[in-house]
C-alpha positions in Angstrom: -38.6 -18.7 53.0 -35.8 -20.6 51.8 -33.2 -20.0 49.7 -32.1 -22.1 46.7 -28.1 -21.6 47.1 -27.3 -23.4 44.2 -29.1 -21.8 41.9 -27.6 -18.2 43.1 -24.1 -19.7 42.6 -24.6 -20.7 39.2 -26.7 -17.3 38.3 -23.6 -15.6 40.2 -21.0 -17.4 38.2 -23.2 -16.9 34.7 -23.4 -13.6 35.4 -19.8 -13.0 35.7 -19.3 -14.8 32.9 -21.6 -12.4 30.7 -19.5 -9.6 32.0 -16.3 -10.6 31.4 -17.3 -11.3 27.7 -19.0 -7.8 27.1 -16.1 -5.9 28.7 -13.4 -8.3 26.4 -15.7 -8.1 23.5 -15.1 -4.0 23.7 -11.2 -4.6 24.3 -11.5 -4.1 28.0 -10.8 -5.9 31.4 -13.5 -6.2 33.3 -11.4 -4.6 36.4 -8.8 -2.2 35.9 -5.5 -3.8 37.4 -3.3 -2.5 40.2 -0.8 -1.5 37.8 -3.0 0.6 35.6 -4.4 2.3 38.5 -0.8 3.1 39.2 -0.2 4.0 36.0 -2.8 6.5 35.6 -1.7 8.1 39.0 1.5 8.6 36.9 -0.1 10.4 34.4 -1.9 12.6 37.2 2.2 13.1 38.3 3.0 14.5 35.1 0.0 17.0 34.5 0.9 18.5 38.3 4.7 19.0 36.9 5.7 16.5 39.8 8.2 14.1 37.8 10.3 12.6 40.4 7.0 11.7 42.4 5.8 10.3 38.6 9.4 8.3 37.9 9.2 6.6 41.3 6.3 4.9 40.5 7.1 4.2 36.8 10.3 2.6 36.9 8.9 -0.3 39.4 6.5 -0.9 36.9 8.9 -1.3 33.9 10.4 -4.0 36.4 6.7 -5.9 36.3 7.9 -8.3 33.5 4.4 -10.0 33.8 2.6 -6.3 33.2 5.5 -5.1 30.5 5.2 -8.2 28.4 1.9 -6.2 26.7 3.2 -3.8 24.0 0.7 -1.6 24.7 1.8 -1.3 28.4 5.1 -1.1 27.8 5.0 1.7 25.0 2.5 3.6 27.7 5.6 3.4 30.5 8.5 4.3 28.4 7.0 7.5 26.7 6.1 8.8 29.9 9.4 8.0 31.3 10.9 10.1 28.4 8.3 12.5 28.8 9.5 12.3 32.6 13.6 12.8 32.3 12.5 15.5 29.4 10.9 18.1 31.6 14.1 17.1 34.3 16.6 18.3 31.8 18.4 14.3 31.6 17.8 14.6 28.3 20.3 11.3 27.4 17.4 9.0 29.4 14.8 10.8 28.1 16.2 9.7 24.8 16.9 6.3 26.2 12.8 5.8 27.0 11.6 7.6 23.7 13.8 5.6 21.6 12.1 2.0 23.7 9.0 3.8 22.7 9.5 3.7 19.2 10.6 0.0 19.3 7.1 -0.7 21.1 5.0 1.1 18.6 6.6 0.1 15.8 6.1 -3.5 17.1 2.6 -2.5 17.6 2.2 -1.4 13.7 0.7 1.9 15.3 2.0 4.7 13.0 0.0 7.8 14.5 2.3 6.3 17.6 5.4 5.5 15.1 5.3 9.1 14.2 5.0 10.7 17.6 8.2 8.8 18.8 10.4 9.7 16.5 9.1 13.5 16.9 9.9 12.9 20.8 13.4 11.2 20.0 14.1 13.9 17.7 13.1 16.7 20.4 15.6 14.9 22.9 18.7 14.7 20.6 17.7 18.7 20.0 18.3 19.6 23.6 21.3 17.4 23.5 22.9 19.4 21.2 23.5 16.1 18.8 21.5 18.3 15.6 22.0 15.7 12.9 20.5 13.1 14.9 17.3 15.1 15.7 17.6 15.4 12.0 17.6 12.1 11.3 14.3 10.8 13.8 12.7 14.2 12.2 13.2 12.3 8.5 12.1 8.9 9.9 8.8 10.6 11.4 8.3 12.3 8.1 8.5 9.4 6.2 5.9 7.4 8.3 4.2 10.1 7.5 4.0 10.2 4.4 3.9 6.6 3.6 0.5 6.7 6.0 -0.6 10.3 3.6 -1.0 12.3 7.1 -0.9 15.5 5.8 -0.9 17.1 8.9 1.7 15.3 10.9 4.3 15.9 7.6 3.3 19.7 7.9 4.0 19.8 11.4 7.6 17.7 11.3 8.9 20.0 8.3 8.2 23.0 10.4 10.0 21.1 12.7 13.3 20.1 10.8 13.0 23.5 9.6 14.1 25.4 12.9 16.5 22.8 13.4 18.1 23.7 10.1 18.4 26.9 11.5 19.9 26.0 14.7 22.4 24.2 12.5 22.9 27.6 10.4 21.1 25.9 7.0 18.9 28.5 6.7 18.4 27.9 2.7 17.2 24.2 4.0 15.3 26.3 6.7 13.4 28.1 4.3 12.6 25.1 1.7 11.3 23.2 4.8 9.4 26.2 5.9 7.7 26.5 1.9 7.3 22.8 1.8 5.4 22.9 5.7 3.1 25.8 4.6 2.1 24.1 0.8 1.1 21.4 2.9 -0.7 23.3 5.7 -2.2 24.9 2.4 -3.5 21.5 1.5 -5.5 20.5 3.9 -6.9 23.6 5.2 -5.4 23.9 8.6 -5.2 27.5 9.4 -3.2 27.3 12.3 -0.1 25.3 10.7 -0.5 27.6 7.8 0.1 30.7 10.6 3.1 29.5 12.0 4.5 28.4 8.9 4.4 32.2 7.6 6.0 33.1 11.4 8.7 30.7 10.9 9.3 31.1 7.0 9.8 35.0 8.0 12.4 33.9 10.5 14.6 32.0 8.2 14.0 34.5 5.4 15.8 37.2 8.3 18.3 34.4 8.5 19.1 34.9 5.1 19.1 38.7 5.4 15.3 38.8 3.0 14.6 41.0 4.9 11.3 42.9 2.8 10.2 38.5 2.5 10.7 37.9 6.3 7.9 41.0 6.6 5.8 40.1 3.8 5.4 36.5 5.2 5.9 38.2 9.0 2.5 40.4 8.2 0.6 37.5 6.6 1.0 35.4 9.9 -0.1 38.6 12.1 -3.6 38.8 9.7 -4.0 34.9 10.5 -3.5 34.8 13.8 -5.7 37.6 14.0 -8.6 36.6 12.1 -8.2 33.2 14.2 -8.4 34.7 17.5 -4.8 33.1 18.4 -3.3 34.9 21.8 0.3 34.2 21.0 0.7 37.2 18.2 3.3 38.7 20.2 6.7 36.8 18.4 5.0 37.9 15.6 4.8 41.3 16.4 8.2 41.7 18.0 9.9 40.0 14.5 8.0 42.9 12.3 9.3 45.5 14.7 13.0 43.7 14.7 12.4 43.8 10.6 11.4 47.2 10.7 14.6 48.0 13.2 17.1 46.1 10.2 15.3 48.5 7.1 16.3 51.7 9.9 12.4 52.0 9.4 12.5 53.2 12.8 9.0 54.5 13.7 7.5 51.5 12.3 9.5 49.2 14.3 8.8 51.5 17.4 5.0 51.0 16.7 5.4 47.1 16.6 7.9 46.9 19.5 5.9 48.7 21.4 2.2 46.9 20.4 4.0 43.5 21.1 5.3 45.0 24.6 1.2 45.5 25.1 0.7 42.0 24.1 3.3 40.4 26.3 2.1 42.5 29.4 -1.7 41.4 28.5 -0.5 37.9 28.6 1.7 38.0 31.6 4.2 36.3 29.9 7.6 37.1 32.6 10.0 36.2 29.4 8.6 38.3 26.8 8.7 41.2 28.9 12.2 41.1 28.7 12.5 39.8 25.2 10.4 43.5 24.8 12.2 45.5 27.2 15.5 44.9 25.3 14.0 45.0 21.9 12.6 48.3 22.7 16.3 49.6 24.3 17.6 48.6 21.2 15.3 50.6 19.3 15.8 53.7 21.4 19.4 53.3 21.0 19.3 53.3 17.3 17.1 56.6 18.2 20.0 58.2 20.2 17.3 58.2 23.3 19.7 56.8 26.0 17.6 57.7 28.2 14.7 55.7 27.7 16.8 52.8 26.6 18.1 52.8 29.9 14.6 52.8 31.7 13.6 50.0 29.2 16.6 48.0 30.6 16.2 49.0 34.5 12.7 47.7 34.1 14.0 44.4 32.2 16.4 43.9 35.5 13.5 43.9 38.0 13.1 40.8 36.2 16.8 39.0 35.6 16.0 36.7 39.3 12.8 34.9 37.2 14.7 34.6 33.9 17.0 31.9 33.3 17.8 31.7 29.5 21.0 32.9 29.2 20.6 34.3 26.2 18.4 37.2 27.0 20.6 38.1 30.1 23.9 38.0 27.7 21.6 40.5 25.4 21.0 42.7 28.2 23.8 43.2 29.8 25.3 43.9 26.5 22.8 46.7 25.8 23.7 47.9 29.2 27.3 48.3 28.1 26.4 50.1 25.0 23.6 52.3 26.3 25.8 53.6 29.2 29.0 54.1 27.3 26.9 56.2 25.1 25.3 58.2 28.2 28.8 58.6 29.4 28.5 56.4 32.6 31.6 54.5 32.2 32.0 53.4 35.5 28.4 51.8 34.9 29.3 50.5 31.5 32.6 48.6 33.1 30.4 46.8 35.9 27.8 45.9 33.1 30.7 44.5 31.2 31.9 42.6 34.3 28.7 41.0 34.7 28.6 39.9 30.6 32.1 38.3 31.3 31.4 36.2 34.4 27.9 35.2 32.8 30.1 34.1 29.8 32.2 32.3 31.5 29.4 30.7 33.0 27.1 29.6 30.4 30.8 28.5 29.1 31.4 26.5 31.4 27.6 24.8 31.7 28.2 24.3 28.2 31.1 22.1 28.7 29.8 20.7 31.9 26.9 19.8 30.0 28.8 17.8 27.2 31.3 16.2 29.7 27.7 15.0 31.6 26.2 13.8 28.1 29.7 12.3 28.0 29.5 10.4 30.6 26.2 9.4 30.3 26.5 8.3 27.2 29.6 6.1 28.4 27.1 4.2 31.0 24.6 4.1 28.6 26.9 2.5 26.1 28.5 -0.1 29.0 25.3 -0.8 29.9 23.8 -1.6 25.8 26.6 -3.7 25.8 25.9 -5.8 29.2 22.6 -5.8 28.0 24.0 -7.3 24.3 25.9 -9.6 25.8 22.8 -11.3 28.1 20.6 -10.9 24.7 23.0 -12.9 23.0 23.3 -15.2 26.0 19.0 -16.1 25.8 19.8 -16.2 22.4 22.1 -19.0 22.2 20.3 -20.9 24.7 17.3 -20.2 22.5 19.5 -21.5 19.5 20.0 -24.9 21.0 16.5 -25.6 22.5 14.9 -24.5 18.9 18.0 -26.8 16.8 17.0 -29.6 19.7 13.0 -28.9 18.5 13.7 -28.9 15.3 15.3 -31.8 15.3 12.6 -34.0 17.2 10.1 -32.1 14.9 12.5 -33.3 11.8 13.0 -37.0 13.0 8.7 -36.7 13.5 8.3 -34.7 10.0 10.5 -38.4 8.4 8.5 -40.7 10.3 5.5 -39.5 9.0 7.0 -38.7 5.1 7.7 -42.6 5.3 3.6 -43.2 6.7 2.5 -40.9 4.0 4.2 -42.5 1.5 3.4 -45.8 1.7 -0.3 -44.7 2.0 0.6 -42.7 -1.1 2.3 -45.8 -2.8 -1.0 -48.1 -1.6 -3.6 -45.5 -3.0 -1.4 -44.9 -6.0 -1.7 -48.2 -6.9 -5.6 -48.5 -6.4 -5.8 -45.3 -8.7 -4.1 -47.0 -11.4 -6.2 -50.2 -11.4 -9.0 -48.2 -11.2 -7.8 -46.3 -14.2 -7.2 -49.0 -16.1 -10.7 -50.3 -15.6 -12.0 -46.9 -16.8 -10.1 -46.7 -20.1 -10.9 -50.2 -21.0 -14.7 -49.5 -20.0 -14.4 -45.7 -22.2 -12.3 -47.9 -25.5 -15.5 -50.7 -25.4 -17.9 -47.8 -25.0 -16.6 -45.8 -28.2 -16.0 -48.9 -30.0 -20.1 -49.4 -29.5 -21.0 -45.8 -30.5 -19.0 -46.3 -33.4 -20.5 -49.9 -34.7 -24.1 -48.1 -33.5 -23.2 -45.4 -36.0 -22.0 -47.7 -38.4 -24.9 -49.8 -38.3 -27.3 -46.9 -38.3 -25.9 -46.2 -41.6 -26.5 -49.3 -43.3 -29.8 -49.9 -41.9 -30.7 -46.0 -43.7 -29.0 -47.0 -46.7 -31.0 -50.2 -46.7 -34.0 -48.6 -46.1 -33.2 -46.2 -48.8 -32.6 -49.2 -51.7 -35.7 -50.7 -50.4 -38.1 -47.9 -50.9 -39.5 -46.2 -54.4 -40.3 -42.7 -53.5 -37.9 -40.7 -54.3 -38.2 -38.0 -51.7 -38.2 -40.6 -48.9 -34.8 -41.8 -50.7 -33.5 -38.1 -50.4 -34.3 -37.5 -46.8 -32.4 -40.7 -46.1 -29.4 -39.9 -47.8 -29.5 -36.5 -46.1 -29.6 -38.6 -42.7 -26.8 -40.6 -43.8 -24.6 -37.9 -44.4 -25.0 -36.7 -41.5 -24.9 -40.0 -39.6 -21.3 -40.6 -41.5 -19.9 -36.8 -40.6 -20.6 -37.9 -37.1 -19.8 -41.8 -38.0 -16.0 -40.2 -39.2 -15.8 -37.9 -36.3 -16.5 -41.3 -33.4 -14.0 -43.6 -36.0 -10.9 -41.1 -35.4 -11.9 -41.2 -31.5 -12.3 -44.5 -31.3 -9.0 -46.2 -33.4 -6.1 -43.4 -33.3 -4.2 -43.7 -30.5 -4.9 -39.7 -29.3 -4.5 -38.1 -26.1 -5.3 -35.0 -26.9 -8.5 -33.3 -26.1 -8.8 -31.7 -29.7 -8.8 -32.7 -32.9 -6.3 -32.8 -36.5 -8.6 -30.9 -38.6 -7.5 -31.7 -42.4 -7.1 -35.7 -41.3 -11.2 -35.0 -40.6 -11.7 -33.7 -43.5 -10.1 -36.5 -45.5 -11.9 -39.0 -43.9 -15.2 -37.5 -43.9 -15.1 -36.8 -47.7 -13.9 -39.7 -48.8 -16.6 -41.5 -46.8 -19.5 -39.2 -48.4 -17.9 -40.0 -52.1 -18.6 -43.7 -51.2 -21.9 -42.9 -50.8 -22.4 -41.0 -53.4 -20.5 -43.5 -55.5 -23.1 -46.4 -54.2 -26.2 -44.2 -55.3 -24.7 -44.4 -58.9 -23.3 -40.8 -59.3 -19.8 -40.0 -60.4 -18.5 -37.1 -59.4 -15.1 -36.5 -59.0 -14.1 -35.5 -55.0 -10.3 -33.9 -54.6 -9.4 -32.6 -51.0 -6.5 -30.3 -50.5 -4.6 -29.4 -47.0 -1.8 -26.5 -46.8 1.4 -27.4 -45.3 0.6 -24.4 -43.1 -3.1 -26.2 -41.8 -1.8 -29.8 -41.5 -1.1 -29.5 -37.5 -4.7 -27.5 -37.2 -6.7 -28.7 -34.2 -10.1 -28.2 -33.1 -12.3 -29.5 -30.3 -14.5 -32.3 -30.8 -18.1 -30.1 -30.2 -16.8 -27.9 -33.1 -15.9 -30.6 -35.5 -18.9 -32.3 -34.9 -20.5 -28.8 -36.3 -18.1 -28.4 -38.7 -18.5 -32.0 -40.0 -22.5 -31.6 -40.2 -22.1 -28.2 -42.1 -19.5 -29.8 -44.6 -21.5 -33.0 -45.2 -24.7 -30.6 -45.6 -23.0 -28.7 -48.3 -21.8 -32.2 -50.4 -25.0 -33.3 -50.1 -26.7 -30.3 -51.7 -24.4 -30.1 -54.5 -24.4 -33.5 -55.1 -28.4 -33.3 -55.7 -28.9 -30.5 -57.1 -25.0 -29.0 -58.4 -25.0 -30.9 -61.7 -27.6 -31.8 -64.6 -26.8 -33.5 -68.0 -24.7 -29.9 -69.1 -22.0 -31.2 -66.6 -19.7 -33.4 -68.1 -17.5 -34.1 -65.2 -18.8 -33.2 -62.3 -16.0 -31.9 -59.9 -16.5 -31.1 -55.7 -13.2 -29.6 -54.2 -12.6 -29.6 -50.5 -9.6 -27.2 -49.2 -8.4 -26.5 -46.0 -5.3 -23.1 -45.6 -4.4 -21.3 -42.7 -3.4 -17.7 -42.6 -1.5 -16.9 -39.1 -4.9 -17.0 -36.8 -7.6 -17.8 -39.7 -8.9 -21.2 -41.0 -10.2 -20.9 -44.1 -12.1 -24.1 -45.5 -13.4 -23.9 -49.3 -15.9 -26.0 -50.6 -16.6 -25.6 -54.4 -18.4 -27.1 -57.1 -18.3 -26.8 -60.6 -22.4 -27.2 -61.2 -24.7 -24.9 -62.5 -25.0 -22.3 -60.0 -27.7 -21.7 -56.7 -30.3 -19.8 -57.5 -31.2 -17.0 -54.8 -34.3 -19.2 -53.8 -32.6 -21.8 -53.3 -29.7 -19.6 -50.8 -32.7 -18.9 -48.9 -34.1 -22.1 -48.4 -33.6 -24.7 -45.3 -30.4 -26.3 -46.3 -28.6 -22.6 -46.2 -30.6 -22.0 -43.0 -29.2 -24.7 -40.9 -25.9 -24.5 -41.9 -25.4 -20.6 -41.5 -27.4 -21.1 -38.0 -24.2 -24.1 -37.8 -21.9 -21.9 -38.5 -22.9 -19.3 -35.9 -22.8 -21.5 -33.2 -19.1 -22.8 -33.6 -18.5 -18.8 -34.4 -17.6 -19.1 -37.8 -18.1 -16.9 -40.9 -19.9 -18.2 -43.7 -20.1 -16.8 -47.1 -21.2 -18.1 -50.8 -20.2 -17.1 -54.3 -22.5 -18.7 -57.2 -21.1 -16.9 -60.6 -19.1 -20.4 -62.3 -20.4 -22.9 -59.9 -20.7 -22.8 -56.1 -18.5 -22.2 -53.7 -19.0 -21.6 -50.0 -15.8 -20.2 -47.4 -15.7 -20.7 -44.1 -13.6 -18.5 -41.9 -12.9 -19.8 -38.3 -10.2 -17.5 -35.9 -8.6 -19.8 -33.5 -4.9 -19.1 -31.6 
């Protein structure tokens, strides 16, 4: 059997092809790279706690210019990096990679990551001690928030900015970002933010010394937590006890102290034991039960080796002091004290340690912005004069071809115009031929009418002529005024038009006296040419009516009285008689038929008055 090689190449490479497509269609590489396998080791790092291990193998790849160039990457490396330094205590690099981060994502237009940076670069400048700051990223976050209506991220932040208000002492501001968290947490239904919004409101209400609001909002978070099944109701419990201990409610506070004590033990939680034990030797020293204060406190010191916050060993060391001053046991009371001293002077001098290493850091950092400033603003300039040197060829290339264009322009131009010309001459010989059609039409019916006896034959002749001459008028004013315009003057028209049907009239042997009348105010009137045309057949179908049938051998001098006015938006044209009157059968006949079903179509309002003569109004409402 042999095998057709070829063929399984090109299936092979058509097949790789399809693959690569799919996996890019779904955003994907078809195989993962070397650095995101390294990459997600990283993230392995940092869920076993083991940052160095995690940093060693991040920081080459922020070096991988080729890898880093993608946003996405890049954001990915820098947040654990801060995440990284965090959880070391280096809280100035943390802040360093967080605040990269945020560049990335924002770069990115990714606000769900927008928002999480500035939470993480406010979390850093916390630990740093630099409050305002953390203050500052909190707002930024909150606004992104806001502006992208994520209720639950702006609930969250406020609770947030609200502890650091009291860190800061604010505890007012506390407490109105602690209302605001929870209306929000309200909002949108989330139970849990709504739980430890109550916890923390209660806490800056104590602040405040509210005492009877930090336990009303204290027992409100306790029911929540409850009725959600949440583990962590031991803060909760401990800060109704501690309220209980300020209102010298002292069996109520022993009942709480004492639950949360349960609580903490049930959770194995090393800290909150001795967060209890002291609250409870506290308690027991309000009692006046020195005694069992001090057991409360020799059980809290089994556990001073696993505790490092400083602030519960400065708390029970100075219950120690009090509780064994009160027992008498001076000489335990003064090596209690000794101990609060030294640890004093050491958190003291960590303190200041600390800020001379934030310092310092910052220093570097700063020396190192500005190296980095001054190589950015090296690439820049170099980028400065390669883009003025592009622009330039792209300028002298932009000319070159203005100068092309524009003598094509010039040449076509040119063309256009000829052509135009050629057009206008062919439109002016085409309307002087409607207009001598028109003309001859008319004589050939007026002809035609002399030549002929019956006298309805004459009458429907007449009627054609009228009409032939309101359109006759209509193609004359086209065809010799020198117009540009695409509409019409209305009373010039008019003028024309009648004066044209009193010749006719005039050559079928009636005298009747025609007078036309344009306002000041209508003289500039225009109006298309398909509405004129209307207009003019609806005019020269009411002459021609009166004319026949307006005036008998009563009449003595027959009168027919055209007038144009305009009124702001309204054109008003009158056309009046001073004959006998219409009788209702003939209003209703097909004369008065046509031209109300005229007047509808150029959306005009037609109305008629017979009492001394007749007298129609038209009403047109034009801008």
């Amino acid at each position: 059997m042999k095998f057709d090689f070829k063929f399984i190449r090109t299936w092979s490479l058509i097949s790789f092809f399809l693959v690569w497509t799919i996996c890019f269609s779904f955003g994907q590489e078809p195989f993962q790279s070397k650095q995101d396998s390294l990459f997600d080791l990283t993230n392995t790092y940092l869920d076993e706690g083991k940052y160095q291990e995690a940093n060693q193998v991040l920081l080459p790849l922020l070096q991988d210019r080729k890898w880093i160039n993608n946003l996405t990457n890049k954001r990915k490396v820098t947040n654990n990096l801060g995440f990284s330094y965090y959880y070391l205590g280096q809280y100035d690099s943390s802040n360093h990679f967080y605040i990269l981060t945020n560049q990335a994502a924002t770069e990115l237009k990714d606000t769900v990551k927008i928002i999480s940076s500035f939470k993480s670069i406010a979390m850093s400048y916390r630990r740093m001690g630099l409050y305002s700051k953390s203050l500052e990223s909190s707002q930024k976050a909150l606004e992104v928030a806001k502006i992208k209506k994520d209720t639950g991220s702006a609930s969250e932040i406020l609770n947030t900015i609200g502890l650091m208000y009291i860190d800061l002492g604010e505890n007012e501001l506390a407490a109105k970002s602690h209302r605001e968290s929870l209306a929000l947490a309200l909002a949108i239904g989330d139970s849990t933010m709504e739980a430890y919004a109550y916890n923390n409101l209660a806490m800056a209400y104590r602040k405040l010394n509210y005492i009877d609001s930090s336990l009303y909002y204290n027992f409100r978070s306790l029911d929540l937590k409850n009725r959600l099944s949440i583990v962590n109701t031991a803060s909760t419990l401990t800060n109704i006890g501690l309220d209980f201990l300020k209102l010298n409610q002292l069996d109520s506070a022993q009942k709480y102290l004492e639950w949360a004590n349960i609580v903490y033990h049930k959770n194995e939680h090393q800290i909150g034991y001795l967060v209890s034990y002291n609250n409870l030797a506290d308690l027991f020293l309000h009692l006046g039960q020195y005694q069992i204060a001090k057991s409360y406190l020799d059980s809290g010191a089994t556990l001073l080796h696993a505790v490092t916050l400083k602030d519960l060993l400065l708390d029970h060391y100075d219950l120690k002091v009090r509780v064994n001053e009160k027992m008498g046991q001076h000489e335990d009371a003064l090596m209690a004290l000794k101990k609060l001293a030294d640890l004093k002077e050491e958190v003291f001098l960590e303190e200041k340690l600390q800020v001379q290493k934030v310092e310092s850091r910052f220093l570097l950092r700063e020396r190192e912005l500005e190296n980095e400033y001054l190589e950015q603003e090296t690439v820049l300039a170099q980028a400065r004069i390669r883009t003025n040197e592009q622009f330039i060829i792209f300028l002298a290339i932009l000319v070159g071809l203005s100068i092309i264009f524009g003598l094509f322009l010039f040449r076509f131009n040119r063309k256009l115009k000829e052509k135009n010309l050629i057009i206008i001459d062919q439109k002016k010989d085409n309307e002087h031929r409607i207009y001598n059609f028109l003309t001859r039409l008319q004589q050939l019916l007026r002809l035609a009418s002399e030549s002929i006896s019956d006298e309805k034959a004459k009458e429907v002749l007449r009627n054609s002529e009228a009409a032939i001459i309101s359109i006759a008028s209509l193609q004359e004013y086209l065809t010799y005024s020198n117009h540009e315009e695409e509409d019409v003057l209305l009373g010039k028209y008019l003028l024309d038009l009648t004066a044209h049907l009193e010749e006719l009239f005039r050559h079928t042997g009636q005298k009747i006296d025609f007078r036309v009348e344009i306002d000041s105010n209508a003289k500039s009137t225009r109006l298309s040419v398909p509405t004129l045309l209307n207009l003019g057949l609806i005019v020269s179908e009411i002459i021609t009516n009166a004319s026949k049938y307006a005036f008998n051998e009563t009449i003595n001098y027959p009168k027919i009285s055209v007038s144009l006015k305009r009124q702001a938006n309204v054109i008003l044209i009158h056309l009046e008689d001073n004959g006998i009157g219409i009788s209702n059968e003939a209003s209703e006949g097909l004369g008065t038929k046509l031209i109300g079903r005229l007047a509808r179509y150029i959306q005009a309002e037609i109305s008629l008055q017979s009492d001394v003569g007749t007298r129609y109004t038209l009403k047109l409402i034009r801008k």
